[in-house]
N, C-alpha and C positions, 0 to 999 in steps of 0.2 A: 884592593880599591884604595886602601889607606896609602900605601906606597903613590900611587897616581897621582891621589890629593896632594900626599905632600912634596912630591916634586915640584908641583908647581909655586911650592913655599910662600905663602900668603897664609897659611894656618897657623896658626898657636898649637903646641901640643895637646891642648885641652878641649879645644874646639875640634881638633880633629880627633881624639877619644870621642865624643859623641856619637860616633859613625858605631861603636861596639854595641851601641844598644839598640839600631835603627836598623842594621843592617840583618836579612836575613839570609839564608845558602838555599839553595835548588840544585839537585840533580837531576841530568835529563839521559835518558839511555839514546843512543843514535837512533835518528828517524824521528821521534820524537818533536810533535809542534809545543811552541813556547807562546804561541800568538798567533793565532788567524785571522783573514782579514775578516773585515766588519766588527771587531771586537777593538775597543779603546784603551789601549794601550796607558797602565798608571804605572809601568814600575822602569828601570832603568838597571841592565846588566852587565855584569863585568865579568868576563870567561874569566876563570882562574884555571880551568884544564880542558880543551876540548875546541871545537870551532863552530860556530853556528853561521846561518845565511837567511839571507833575508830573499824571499821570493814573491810574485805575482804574475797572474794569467793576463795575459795582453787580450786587443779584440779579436782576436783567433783562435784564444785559449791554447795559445800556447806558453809555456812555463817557464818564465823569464827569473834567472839569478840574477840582482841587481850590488848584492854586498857580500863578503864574509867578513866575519870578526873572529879574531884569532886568541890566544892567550895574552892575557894585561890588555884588553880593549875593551871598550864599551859597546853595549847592542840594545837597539830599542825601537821600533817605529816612532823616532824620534817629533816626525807631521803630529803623528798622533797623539804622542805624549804631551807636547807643548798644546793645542787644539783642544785634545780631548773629543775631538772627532773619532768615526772609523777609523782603523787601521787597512790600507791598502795593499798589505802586504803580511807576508806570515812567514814567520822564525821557525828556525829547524836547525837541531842539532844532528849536526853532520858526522860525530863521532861523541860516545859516552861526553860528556859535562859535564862540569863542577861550578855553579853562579854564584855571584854572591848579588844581591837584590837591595834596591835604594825606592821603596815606595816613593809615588808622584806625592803625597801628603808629609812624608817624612823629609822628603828634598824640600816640600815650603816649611817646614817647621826649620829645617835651616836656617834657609833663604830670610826668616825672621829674625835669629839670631843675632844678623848682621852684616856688615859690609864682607868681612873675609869670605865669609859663603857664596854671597852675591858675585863676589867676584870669579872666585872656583866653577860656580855656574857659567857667569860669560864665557871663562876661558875653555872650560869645554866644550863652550857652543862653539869658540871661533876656531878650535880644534876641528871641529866635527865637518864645519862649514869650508875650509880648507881641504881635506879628504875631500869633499863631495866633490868641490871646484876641481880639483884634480884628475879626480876618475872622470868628471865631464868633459874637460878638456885634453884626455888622453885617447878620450873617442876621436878625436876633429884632429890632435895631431900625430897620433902614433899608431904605425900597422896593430894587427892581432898579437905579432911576433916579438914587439917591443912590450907591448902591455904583456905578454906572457914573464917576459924576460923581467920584467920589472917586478911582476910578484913573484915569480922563481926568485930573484936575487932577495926578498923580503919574508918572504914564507916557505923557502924551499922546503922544510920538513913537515910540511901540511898538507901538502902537492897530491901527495901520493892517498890521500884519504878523504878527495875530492873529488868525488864520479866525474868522468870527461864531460856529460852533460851538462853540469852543472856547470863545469870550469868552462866550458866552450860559450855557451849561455852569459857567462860574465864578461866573458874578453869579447862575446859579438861576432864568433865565429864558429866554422860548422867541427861537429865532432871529429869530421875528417880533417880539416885541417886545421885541430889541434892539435889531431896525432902527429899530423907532417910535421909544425912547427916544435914538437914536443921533442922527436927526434934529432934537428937540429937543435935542439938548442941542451942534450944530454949527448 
Protein backbone atom coordinates (compact mmCIF):
# COMPACT_ATOMS: atom_id res chain seq x y z
CA UNK A 1 0.00 0.00 0.00
CA UNK A 2 2.87 2.36 0.92
CA UNK A 3 4.41 1.67 -2.59
CA UNK A 4 0.82 3.08 -4.26
CA UNK A 5 0.92 5.96 -1.99
CA UNK A 6 3.99 7.03 -2.85
CA UNK A 7 3.87 6.76 -6.32
CA UNK A 8 1.75 9.16 -6.64
CA UNK A 9 4.45 11.46 -4.80
CA UNK A 10 2.59 14.10 -2.84
CA UNK A 11 3.80 12.33 0.49
CA UNK A 12 6.59 13.30 2.63
CA UNK A 13 8.34 10.32 3.91
CA UNK A 14 7.01 10.95 7.22
CA UNK A 15 3.57 11.31 6.60
CA UNK A 16 3.54 8.39 4.76
CA UNK A 17 5.32 6.32 7.69
CA UNK A 18 2.07 6.97 9.57
CA UNK A 19 0.49 4.21 7.38
CA UNK A 20 2.86 1.49 9.74
CA UNK A 21 0.82 2.10 12.53
CA UNK A 22 -2.75 2.39 10.98
CA UNK A 23 -2.50 -0.31 8.76
CA UNK A 24 -3.50 -3.71 9.68
CA UNK A 25 -2.99 -7.45 7.40
CA UNK A 26 -6.01 -10.05 6.91
CA UNK A 27 -5.91 -13.36 5.54
CA UNK A 28 -8.55 -14.95 3.66
CA UNK A 29 -8.41 -18.68 2.51
CA UNK A 30 -10.33 -19.01 -1.13
CA UNK A 31 -14.05 -18.80 -1.08
CA UNK A 32 -13.91 -17.07 1.68
CA UNK A 33 -16.64 -13.69 2.14
CA UNK A 34 -14.72 -10.34 3.03
CA UNK A 35 -18.21 -8.36 2.90
CA UNK A 36 -21.63 -9.19 2.47
CA UNK A 37 -24.30 -7.33 1.32
CA UNK A 38 -26.40 -5.30 3.80
CA UNK A 39 -23.24 -5.01 5.91
CA UNK A 40 -21.55 -1.28 5.72
CA UNK A 41 -18.55 -1.49 4.50
CA UNK A 42 -15.65 0.79 7.03
CA UNK A 43 -12.33 -0.56 5.72
CA UNK A 44 -10.53 -0.16 2.31
CA UNK A 45 -8.05 -3.14 0.84
CA UNK A 46 -5.16 -3.60 -0.87
CA UNK A 47 -4.45 -7.51 -2.24
CA UNK A 48 -0.90 -7.98 -1.61
CA UNK A 49 -1.29 -11.76 -2.84
CA UNK A 50 -4.30 -13.39 -4.09
CA UNK A 51 -7.53 -11.92 -6.04
CA UNK A 52 -10.81 -11.09 -4.74
CA UNK A 53 -14.39 -10.12 -6.56
CA UNK A 54 -16.95 -8.19 -5.93
CA UNK A 55 -20.51 -9.93 -6.61
CA UNK A 56 -24.51 -9.46 -6.35
CA UNK A 57 -27.92 -11.26 -7.08
CA UNK A 58 -29.67 -9.34 -9.76
CA UNK A 59 -33.85 -9.48 -9.75
CA UNK A 60 -33.72 -13.05 -10.77
CA UNK A 61 -31.18 -14.02 -8.26
CA UNK A 62 -28.93 -14.54 -10.51
CA UNK A 63 -25.06 -14.03 -9.54
CA UNK A 64 -23.68 -11.22 -11.19
CA UNK A 65 -19.59 -10.79 -11.07
CA UNK A 66 -19.29 -7.14 -11.47
CA UNK A 67 -15.11 -6.48 -10.49
CA UNK A 68 -11.93 -8.39 -9.68
CA UNK A 69 -9.04 -6.73 -7.97
CA UNK A 70 -5.85 -8.30 -8.50
CA UNK A 71 -2.44 -7.91 -6.65
CA UNK A 72 -1.20 -4.02 -5.93
CA UNK A 73 -5.08 -2.91 -6.31
CA UNK A 74 -7.49 -1.69 -4.11
CA UNK A 75 -11.05 -3.38 -3.20
CA UNK A 76 -14.01 -2.03 -1.21
CA UNK A 77 -17.66 -1.47 -1.62
CA UNK A 78 -16.49 1.66 -2.28
CA UNK A 79 -20.86 3.22 -2.44
CA UNK A 80 -20.66 2.01 0.78
CA UNK A 81 -17.63 3.07 2.18
CA UNK A 82 -17.96 6.69 1.23
CA UNK A 83 -22.13 6.42 2.26
CA UNK A 84 -21.77 4.26 4.97
CA UNK A 85 -24.87 2.81 3.63
CA UNK A 86 -25.51 -0.99 2.98
CA UNK A 87 -23.18 -2.67 1.08
CA UNK A 88 -24.84 -3.98 -2.30
CA UNK A 89 -22.61 -6.38 -3.04
CA UNK A 90 -20.17 -9.02 -1.29
CA UNK A 91 -16.25 -9.75 -1.54
CA UNK A 92 -14.82 -12.98 -2.07
CA UNK A 93 -11.53 -14.25 -2.25
CA UNK A 94 -11.01 -16.12 -5.23
CA UNK A 95 -7.74 -17.64 -4.26
CA UNK A 96 -5.74 -17.90 -0.65
CA UNK A 97 -5.17 -13.80 0.26
CA UNK A 98 -2.88 -11.73 2.01
CA UNK A 99 -4.68 -7.65 2.72
CA UNK A 100 -3.38 -5.23 4.07
CA UNK A 101 -6.44 -3.04 5.70
CA UNK A 102 -6.96 1.05 6.01
CA UNK A 103 -9.92 1.57 8.60
CA UNK A 104 -12.80 4.23 7.31
CA UNK A 105 -11.86 6.10 10.81
CA UNK A 106 -8.00 5.76 10.29
CA UNK A 107 -8.33 7.13 6.50
CA UNK A 108 -10.13 10.37 8.33
CA UNK A 109 -7.57 10.70 10.97
CA UNK A 110 -5.39 11.21 7.80
CA UNK A 111 -7.56 13.13 5.80
CA UNK A 112 -7.01 15.53 9.02
CA UNK A 113 -3.62 15.70 8.98
CA UNK A 114 -3.72 17.56 5.98
CA UNK A 115 -3.66 18.68 2.47
CA UNK A 116 -1.20 15.67 1.21
CA UNK A 117 -3.72 13.04 2.51
CA UNK A 118 -6.58 14.88 1.03
CA UNK A 119 -5.11 14.89 -1.92
CA UNK A 120 -3.98 10.92 -2.04
CA UNK A 121 -7.71 10.37 -1.29
CA UNK A 122 -8.96 12.49 -4.39
CA UNK A 123 -6.57 10.76 -6.59
CA UNK A 124 -7.62 7.35 -5.81
CA UNK A 125 -10.96 8.39 -6.14
CA UNK A 126 -10.38 9.72 -9.71
CA UNK A 127 -8.29 6.45 -10.18
CA UNK A 128 -11.17 4.39 -9.13
CA UNK A 129 -13.69 6.48 -11.06
CA UNK A 130 -11.79 6.13 -14.39
CA UNK A 131 -11.70 2.03 -13.96
CA UNK A 132 -15.36 2.15 -13.48
CA UNK A 133 -15.94 4.74 -16.58
CA UNK A 134 -14.07 2.07 -18.59
CA UNK A 135 -15.40 -1.17 -17.72
CA UNK A 136 -18.87 0.81 -18.55
CA UNK A 137 -17.97 1.94 -21.61
CA UNK A 138 -16.45 -1.43 -22.81
CA UNK A 139 -19.96 -2.87 -22.42
CA UNK A 140 -21.55 -0.25 -25.12
CA UNK A 141 -18.33 -0.44 -27.36
CA UNK A 142 -16.46 -3.72 -27.40
CA UNK A 143 -17.57 -7.45 -28.22
CA UNK A 144 -17.13 -10.23 -25.11
CA UNK A 145 -13.94 -11.18 -27.16
CA UNK A 146 -12.32 -7.72 -26.83
CA UNK A 147 -13.16 -7.31 -23.12
CA UNK A 148 -11.79 -10.92 -22.75
CA UNK A 149 -8.53 -9.99 -24.68
CA UNK A 150 -8.27 -6.85 -22.77
CA UNK A 151 -8.03 -8.58 -19.30
CA UNK A 152 -6.05 -11.54 -20.75
CA UNK A 153 -3.44 -9.02 -22.07
CA UNK A 154 -3.61 -7.36 -18.09
CA UNK A 155 -4.11 -10.28 -16.04
CA UNK A 156 -3.21 -13.14 -17.99
CA UNK A 157 -1.61 -15.05 -14.93
CA UNK A 158 -5.03 -14.78 -12.88
CA UNK A 159 -7.14 -16.34 -15.74
CA UNK A 160 -6.54 -19.58 -14.96
CA UNK A 161 -7.97 -19.30 -11.09
CA UNK A 162 -11.01 -17.61 -12.17
CA UNK A 163 -14.11 -20.16 -12.44
CA UNK A 164 -15.60 -19.60 -16.07
CA UNK A 165 -18.68 -18.48 -14.32
CA UNK A 166 -17.39 -16.06 -12.72
CA UNK A 167 -15.24 -14.80 -15.64
CA UNK A 168 -18.32 -15.26 -18.20
CA UNK A 169 -20.46 -13.29 -15.57
CA UNK A 170 -17.97 -10.26 -15.72
CA UNK A 171 -17.34 -10.00 -19.46
CA UNK A 172 -21.46 -10.36 -19.98
CA UNK A 173 -21.30 -13.49 -21.69
CA UNK A 174 -22.60 -17.11 -21.59
CA UNK A 175 -19.95 -19.78 -20.13
CA UNK A 176 -20.12 -21.26 -23.51
CA UNK A 177 -18.98 -18.75 -25.16
CA UNK A 178 -16.19 -18.02 -23.10
CA UNK A 179 -15.03 -21.25 -23.71
CA UNK A 180 -15.34 -20.50 -27.66
CA UNK A 181 -13.66 -17.10 -27.31
CA UNK A 182 -11.10 -18.58 -24.73
CA UNK A 183 -9.91 -20.92 -27.32
CA UNK A 184 -9.43 -18.35 -29.96
CA UNK A 185 -7.85 -16.22 -28.27
CA UNK A 186 -5.01 -19.12 -26.66
Amino acid sequence: MKSVFQSIQVLPQNELDLLDDLVTFRKLKKGELLLTENQVCNEIYFIKKGILRSYFFNHQGDEITNCFAFENEFMASFSSFITQNNAEENLQALADTELQVLSRESLEKLYQLGIHWQEIGRKLTEMEYVTLQKRMISFQKLSGTQRYEELYQNHQKYLQLIPLQYLASYLGVTPRHLSRIRKAVL
